[in-house]
C-alpha positions as CSV (number, residue, x, y, z in Angstrom):
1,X,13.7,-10.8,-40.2
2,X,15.9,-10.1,-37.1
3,X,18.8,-8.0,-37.2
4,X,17.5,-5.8,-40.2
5,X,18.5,-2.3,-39.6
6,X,15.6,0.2,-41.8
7,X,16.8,3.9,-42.4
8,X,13.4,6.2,-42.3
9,X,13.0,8.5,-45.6
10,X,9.7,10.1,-45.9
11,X,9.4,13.4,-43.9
12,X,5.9,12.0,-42.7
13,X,7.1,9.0,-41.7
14,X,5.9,5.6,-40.9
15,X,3.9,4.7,-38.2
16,X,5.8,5.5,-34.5
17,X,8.8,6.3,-36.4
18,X,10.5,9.7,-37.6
19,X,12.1,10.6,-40.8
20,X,15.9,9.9,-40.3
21,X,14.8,7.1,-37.9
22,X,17.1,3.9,-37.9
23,X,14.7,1.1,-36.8
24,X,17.6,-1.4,-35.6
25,X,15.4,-5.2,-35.6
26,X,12.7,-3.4,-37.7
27,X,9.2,-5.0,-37.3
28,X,8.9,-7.5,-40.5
29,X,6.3,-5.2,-42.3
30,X,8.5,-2.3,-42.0
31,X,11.6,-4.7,-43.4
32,X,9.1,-5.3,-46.2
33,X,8.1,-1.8,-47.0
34,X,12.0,-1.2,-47.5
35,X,13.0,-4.2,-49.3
36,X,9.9,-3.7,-51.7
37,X,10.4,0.1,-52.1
38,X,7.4,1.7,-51.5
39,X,6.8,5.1,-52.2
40,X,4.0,7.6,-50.5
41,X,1.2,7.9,-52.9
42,X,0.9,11.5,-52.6
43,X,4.5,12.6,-53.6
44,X,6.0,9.4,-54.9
45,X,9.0,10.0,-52.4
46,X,10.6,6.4,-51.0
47,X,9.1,5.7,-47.1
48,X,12.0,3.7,-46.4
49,X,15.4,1.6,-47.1
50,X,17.0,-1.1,-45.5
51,X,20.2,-0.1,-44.0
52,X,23.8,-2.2,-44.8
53,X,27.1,-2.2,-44.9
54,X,28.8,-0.5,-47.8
55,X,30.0,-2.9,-50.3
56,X,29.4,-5.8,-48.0
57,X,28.5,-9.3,-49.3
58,X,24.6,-8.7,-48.0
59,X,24.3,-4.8,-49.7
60,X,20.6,-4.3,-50.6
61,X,20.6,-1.9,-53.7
62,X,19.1,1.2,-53.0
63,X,17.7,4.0,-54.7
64,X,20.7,6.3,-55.1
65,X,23.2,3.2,-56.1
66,X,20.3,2.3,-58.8
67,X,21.4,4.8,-61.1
Protein backbone atom coordinates (compact mmCIF):
# COMPACT_ATOMS: atom_id res chain seq x y z
CA UNK A 1 0.00 0.00 0.00
CA UNK A 2 2.40 2.82 -0.92
CA UNK A 3 1.84 6.31 -0.02
CA UNK A 4 -0.29 5.41 3.20
CA UNK A 5 0.52 7.77 5.92
CA UNK A 6 -0.40 5.76 9.74
CA UNK A 7 -0.69 8.15 12.80
CA UNK A 8 0.73 6.04 16.06
CA UNK A 9 -1.94 5.99 19.01
CA UNK A 10 -1.11 3.61 21.71
CA UNK A 11 1.42 4.98 24.29
CA UNK A 12 3.29 1.59 23.93
CA UNK A 13 3.43 1.65 20.57
CA UNK A 14 4.01 -0.61 17.71
CA UNK A 15 6.99 -2.29 16.93
CA UNK A 16 10.13 0.47 16.03
CA UNK A 17 7.63 3.11 16.18
CA UNK A 18 6.55 5.81 19.00
CA UNK A 19 3.22 6.91 20.03
CA UNK A 20 2.49 10.10 17.97
CA UNK A 21 4.68 8.55 15.21
CA UNK A 22 3.47 9.35 11.53
CA UNK A 23 4.76 6.30 9.53
CA UNK A 24 4.69 8.11 6.02
CA UNK A 25 4.73 4.68 3.35
CA UNK A 26 3.79 2.53 6.39
CA UNK A 27 4.83 -1.13 6.11
CA UNK A 28 1.54 -3.08 4.77
CA UNK A 29 0.95 -4.87 8.15
CA UNK A 30 1.05 -1.64 9.97
CA UNK A 31 -1.53 -0.12 7.10
CA UNK A 32 -3.57 -3.13 8.03
CA UNK A 33 -3.50 -2.81 11.79
CA UNK A 34 -4.99 0.81 11.10
CA UNK A 35 -7.42 0.21 8.45
CA UNK A 36 -8.78 -2.86 10.59
CA UNK A 37 -8.71 -1.04 13.96
CA UNK A 38 -7.03 -2.88 16.27
CA UNK A 39 -7.00 -2.28 19.75
CA UNK A 40 -4.21 -3.44 22.63
CA UNK A 41 -5.64 -6.27 24.40
CA UNK A 42 -4.79 -5.08 27.71
CA UNK A 43 -6.53 -1.58 27.69
CA UNK A 44 -8.65 -1.77 24.59
CA UNK A 45 -7.03 1.67 23.49
CA UNK A 46 -6.71 1.93 19.38
CA UNK A 47 -2.74 1.10 18.21
CA UNK A 48 -3.20 2.98 15.30
CA UNK A 49 -5.05 5.06 12.39
CA UNK A 50 -4.50 5.79 8.97
CA UNK A 51 -3.72 9.32 8.43
CA UNK A 52 -5.83 11.52 5.42
CA UNK A 53 -6.83 14.53 4.33
CA UNK A 54 -9.82 16.13 6.03
CA UNK A 55 -12.94 15.78 4.09
CA UNK A 56 -11.00 14.51 1.09
CA UNK A 57 -12.57 12.10 -1.46
CA UNK A 58 -10.11 9.05 0.13
CA UNK A 59 -11.02 10.02 4.13
CA UNK A 60 -10.83 6.72 6.12
CA UNK A 61 -13.33 7.04 9.08
CA UNK A 62 -11.78 7.12 12.18
CA UNK A 63 -12.56 6.61 15.65
CA UNK A 64 -13.42 10.11 16.74
CA UNK A 65 -15.57 10.94 13.33
CA UNK A 66 -17.44 7.46 14.19
CA UNK A 67 -19.58 8.94 16.71
Amino acid sequence: MAGVTVRILHPGGVGEYKQGDEVKNAPDGLVEIAKQGIRNAADGELVAEIVTKKGGADAVPTEDSQS
